[in-house]
Structures are given as structure tokens and as C-alpha cells.
BALUM-257644 format. One line per field, with one value per atom (N, C-alpha, C): residue number from 1; residue in one letter; x negated, y, z. Coordinates in steps of 0.1 Angstrom, whole numbers, padded with zeros to 4 digits. Each point is the difference from the previous one (the first is absolute). Example, Ala and Ser with C-alpha at 12.3 -4.5 7.8 and 13.67 -1.06 7.14 Angstrom:
num: 1,1,1,2,2,2 .
residuo: A,A,A,S,S,S .
X: -0132,0009,-0009,0004,-0009,0008 .
Y: -0057,0012,0012,0011,0011,0011 .
Z: 0078,0000,0000,-0007,0000,0008 .
This chain:
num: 1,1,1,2,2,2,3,3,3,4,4,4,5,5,5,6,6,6,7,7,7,8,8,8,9,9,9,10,10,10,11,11,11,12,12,12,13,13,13,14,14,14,15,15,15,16,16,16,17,17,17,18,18,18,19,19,19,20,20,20,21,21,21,22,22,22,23,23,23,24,24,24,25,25,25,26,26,26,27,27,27,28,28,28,29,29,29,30,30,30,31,31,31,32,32,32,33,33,33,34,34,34,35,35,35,36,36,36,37,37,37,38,38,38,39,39,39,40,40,40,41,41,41,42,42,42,43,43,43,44,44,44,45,45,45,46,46,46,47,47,47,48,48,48,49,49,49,50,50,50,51,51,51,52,52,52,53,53,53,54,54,54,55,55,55,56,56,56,57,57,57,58,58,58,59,59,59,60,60,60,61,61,61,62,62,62,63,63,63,64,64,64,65,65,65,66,66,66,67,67,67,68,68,68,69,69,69,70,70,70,71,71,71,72,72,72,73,73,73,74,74,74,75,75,75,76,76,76,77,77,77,78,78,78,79,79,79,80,80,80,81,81,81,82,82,82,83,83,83,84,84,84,85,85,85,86,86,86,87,87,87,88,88,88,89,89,89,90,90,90,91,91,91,92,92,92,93,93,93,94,94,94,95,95,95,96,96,96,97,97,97,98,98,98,99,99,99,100,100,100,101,101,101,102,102,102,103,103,103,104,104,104,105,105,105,106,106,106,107,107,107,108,108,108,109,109,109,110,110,110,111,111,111,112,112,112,113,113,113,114,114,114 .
residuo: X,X,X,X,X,X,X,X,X,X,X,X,X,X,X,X,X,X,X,X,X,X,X,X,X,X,X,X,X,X,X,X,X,X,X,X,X,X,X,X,X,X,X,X,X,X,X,X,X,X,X,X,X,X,X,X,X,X,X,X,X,X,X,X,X,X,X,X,X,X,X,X,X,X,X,X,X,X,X,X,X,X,X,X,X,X,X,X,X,X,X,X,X,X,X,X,X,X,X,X,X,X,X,X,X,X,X,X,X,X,X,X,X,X,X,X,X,X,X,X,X,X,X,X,X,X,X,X,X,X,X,X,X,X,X,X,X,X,X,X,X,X,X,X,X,X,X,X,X,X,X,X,X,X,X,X,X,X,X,X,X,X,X,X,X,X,X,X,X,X,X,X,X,X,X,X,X,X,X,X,X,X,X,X,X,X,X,X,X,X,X,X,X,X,X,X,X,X,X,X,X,X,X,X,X,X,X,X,X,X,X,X,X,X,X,X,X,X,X,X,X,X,X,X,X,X,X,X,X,X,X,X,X,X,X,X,X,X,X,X,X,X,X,X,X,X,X,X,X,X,X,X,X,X,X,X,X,X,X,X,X,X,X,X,X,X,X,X,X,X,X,X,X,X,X,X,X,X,X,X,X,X,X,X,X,X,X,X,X,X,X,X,X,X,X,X,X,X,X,X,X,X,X,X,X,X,X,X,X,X,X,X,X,X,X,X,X,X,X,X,X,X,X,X,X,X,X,X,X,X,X,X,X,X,X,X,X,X,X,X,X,X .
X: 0226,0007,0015,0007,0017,0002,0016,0004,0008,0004,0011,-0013,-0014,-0008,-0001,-0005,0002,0011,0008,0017,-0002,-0001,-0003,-0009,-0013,-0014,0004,0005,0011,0011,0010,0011,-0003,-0015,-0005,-0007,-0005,-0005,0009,0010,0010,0007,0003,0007,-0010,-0013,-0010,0002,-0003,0002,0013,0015,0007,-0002,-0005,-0004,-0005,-0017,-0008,0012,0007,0002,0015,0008,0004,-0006,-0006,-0009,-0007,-0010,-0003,0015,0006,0013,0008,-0002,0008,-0011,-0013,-0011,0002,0000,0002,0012,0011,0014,-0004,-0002,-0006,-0004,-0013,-0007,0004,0007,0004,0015,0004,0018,-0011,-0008,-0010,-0005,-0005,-0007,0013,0013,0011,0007,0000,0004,-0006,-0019,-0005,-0001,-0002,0003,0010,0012,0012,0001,-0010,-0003,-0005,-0011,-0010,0014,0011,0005,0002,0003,-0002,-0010,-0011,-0013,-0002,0003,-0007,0010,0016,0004,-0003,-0005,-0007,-0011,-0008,-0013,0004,0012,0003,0005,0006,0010,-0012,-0011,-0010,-0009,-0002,-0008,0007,0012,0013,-0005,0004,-0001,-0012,-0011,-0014,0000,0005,0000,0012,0008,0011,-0005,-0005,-0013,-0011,-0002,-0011,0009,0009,0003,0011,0003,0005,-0006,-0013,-0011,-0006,0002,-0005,0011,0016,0008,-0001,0001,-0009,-0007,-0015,-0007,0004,0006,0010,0005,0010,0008,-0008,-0010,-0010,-0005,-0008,-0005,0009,0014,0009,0000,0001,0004,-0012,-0013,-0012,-0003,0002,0002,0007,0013,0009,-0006,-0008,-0007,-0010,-0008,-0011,0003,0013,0004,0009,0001,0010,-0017,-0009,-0010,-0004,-0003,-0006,0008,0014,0008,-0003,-0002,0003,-0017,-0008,-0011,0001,0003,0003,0014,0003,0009,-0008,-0010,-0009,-0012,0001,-0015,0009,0014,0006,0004,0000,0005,-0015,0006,-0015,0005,-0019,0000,0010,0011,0005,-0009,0003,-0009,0000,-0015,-0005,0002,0006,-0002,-0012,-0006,-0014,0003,-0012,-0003,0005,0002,0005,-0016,0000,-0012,0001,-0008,-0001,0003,0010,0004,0009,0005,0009,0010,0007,0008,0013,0004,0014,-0006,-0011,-0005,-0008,0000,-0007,-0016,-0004,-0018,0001,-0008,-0010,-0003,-0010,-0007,0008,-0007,0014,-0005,0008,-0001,0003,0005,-0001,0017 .
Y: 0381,-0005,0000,-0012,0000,0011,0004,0008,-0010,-0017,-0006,-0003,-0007,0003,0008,0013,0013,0001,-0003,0003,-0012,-0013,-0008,0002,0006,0002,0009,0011,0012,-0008,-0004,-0009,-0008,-0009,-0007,0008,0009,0014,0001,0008,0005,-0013,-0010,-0012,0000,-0002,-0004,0016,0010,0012,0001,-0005,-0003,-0011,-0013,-0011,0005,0007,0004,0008,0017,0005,-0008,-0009,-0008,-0008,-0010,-0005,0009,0014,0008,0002,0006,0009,-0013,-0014,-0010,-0006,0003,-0005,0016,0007,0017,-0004,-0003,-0004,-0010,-0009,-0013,0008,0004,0002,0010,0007,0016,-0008,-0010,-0008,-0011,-0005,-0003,0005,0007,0012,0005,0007,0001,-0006,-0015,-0009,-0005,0002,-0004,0010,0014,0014,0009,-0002,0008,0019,-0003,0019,0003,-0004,0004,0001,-0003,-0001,0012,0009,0015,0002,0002,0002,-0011,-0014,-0010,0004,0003,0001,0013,0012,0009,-0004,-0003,-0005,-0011,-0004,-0012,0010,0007,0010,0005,0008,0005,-0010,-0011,-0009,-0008,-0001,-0002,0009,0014,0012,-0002,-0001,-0002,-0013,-0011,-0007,-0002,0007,0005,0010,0011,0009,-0006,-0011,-0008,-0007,-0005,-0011,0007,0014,0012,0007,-0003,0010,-0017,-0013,-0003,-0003,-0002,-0003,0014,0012,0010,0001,-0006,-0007,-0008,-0009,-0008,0003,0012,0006,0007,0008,0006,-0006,-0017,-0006,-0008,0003,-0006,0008,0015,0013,0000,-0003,0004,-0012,-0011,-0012,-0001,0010,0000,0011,0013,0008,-0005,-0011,-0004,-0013,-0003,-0006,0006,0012,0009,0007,0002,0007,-0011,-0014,-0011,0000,-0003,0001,0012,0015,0008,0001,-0005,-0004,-0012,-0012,-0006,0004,0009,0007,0011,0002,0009,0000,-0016,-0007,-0009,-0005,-0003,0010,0015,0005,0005,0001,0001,0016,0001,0015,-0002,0009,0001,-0006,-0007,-0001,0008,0005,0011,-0005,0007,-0012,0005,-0012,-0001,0011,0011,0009,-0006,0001,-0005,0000,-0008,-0002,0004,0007,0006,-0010,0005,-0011,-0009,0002,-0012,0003,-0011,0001,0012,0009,0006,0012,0004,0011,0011,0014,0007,0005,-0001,-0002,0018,-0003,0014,0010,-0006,0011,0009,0011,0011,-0005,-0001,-0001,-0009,-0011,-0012,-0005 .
Z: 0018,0012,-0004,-0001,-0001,0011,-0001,0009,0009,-0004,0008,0007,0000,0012,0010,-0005,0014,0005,-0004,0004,0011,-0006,0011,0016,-0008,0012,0010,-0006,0011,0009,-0009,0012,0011,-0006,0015,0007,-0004,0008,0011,-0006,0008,0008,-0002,0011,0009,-0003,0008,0013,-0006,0007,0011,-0003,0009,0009,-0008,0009,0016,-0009,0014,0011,-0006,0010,0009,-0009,0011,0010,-0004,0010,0010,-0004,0012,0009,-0010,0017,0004,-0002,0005,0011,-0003,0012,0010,-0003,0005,0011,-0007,0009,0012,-0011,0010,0018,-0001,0009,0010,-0007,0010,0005,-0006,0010,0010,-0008,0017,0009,0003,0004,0011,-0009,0006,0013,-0003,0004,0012,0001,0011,0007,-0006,0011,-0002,0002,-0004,0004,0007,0006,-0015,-0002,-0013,-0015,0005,-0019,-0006,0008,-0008,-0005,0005,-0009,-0010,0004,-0014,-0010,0003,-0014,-0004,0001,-0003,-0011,0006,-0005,-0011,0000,-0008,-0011,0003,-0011,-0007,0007,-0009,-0010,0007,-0008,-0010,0000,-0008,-0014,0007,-0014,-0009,0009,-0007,-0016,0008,-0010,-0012,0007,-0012,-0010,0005,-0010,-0007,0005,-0007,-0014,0005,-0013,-0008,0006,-0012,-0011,0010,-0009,-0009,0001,-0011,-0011,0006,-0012,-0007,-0001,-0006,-0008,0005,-0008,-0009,0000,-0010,-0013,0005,-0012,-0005,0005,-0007,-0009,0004,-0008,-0009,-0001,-0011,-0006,0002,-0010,-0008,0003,0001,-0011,0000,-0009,-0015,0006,-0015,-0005,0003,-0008,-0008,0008,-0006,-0013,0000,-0010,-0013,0008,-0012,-0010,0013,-0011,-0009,0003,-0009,-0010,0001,-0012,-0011,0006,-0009,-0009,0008,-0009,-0008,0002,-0010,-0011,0004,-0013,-0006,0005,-0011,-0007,0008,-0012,-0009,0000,-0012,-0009,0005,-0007,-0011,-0016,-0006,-0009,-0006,-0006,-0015,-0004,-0008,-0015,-0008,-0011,-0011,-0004,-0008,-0013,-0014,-0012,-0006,-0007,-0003,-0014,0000,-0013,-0011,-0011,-0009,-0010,-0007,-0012,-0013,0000,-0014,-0012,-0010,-0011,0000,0009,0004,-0013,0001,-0011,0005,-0007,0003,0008,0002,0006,-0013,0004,-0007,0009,-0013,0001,0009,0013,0003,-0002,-0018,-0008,-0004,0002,-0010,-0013,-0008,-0014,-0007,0008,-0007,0001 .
């Protein structure tokens, strides 16, 4: 998996995640300045109830940019490990030199005696 992909899949994550909680607390607003407007006794309580349901979905799309950077931190580890494996299957076993053969020229023979 590239990492400029995830990097990408995360960021629309997270727009998408502001998208939603704007659109909730802008339909949230919406309704409780209606509400307000046709019963003006009731505005204390709706914007109450607006403030809390406000917070809720501000906790919601905190808790997923969260998720996000998690899943960025969580991405560049899983690319720092791929690298350090492929730097340890290039890295190879030191080379052994091959026994040397009896007779060769410029070598002394084994046998005692000879």
C-alpha cells in the first residue's frame, strides 16, 4: 500500500467527518431558531437542548479526526516497518571463502612429511 494513498484515504476521512458535523449543528441551528421564532417563551429550553445536541456532535467528529491521526501515525509505522524489512532481505550473509584444495600450486601439502 503507497503511503501518498492512505495519506490521501485519511484526509477524505476526515473532510468528510467535518462535512457531516457541519451540516448536523447547521440543521441543529436551523431548527431550534425555528422553533424559537414560532414560540419565543420555549427559547431558553430549545437553545439548551441545542447547546447539548451541539456538544454531542462535536464529540462525535472529535472522536473521529482522532481516529484520523491515529490512522496517519498508525500508517507511517506500517511503512517505516515495510522499509526496514526490505532493508533486511537486501541485506545478505557475509561471504564464507571456499576451503582451499589440496595441491594447489603455492600451498604446502597436509601430509606430515612431505
Amino acid at each position: 500500500m503507497s503511503m501518498g494513498l492512505a495519506l490521501f484515504g485519511v484526509g477524505v476521512g476526515a473532510g468528510l467527518i467535518l462535512i457531516g458535523a457541519g451540516l448536523g449543528i447547521g440543521k441543529l441551528a436551523a431548527a431550534a431558531l425555528e422553533g424559537t421564532a414560532r414560540q419565543p417563551e420555549a427559547g431558553g429550553m430549545l437553545r439548551t437542548s441545542m447547546l447539548i445536541a451541539a456538544a454531542f456532535i462535536e464529540g462525535v467528529a472529535f472522536f473521529g479526526l482522532v481516529i484520523c491521526l491515529l490512522m496517519i501515525n498508525g500508517t507511517k509505522e506500517v511503512a517505516r516497518i515495510e522499509q526496514e524489512a526490505a532493508r533486511a532481505a537486501a541485506v545478505t550473509a557475509p561471504a564464507v571463502p571456499a576451503p582451499a584444495t589440496p595441491g594447489a600450486p603455492g600451498e604446502k601439502s597436509a601430509k606430515p612429511g612431505e
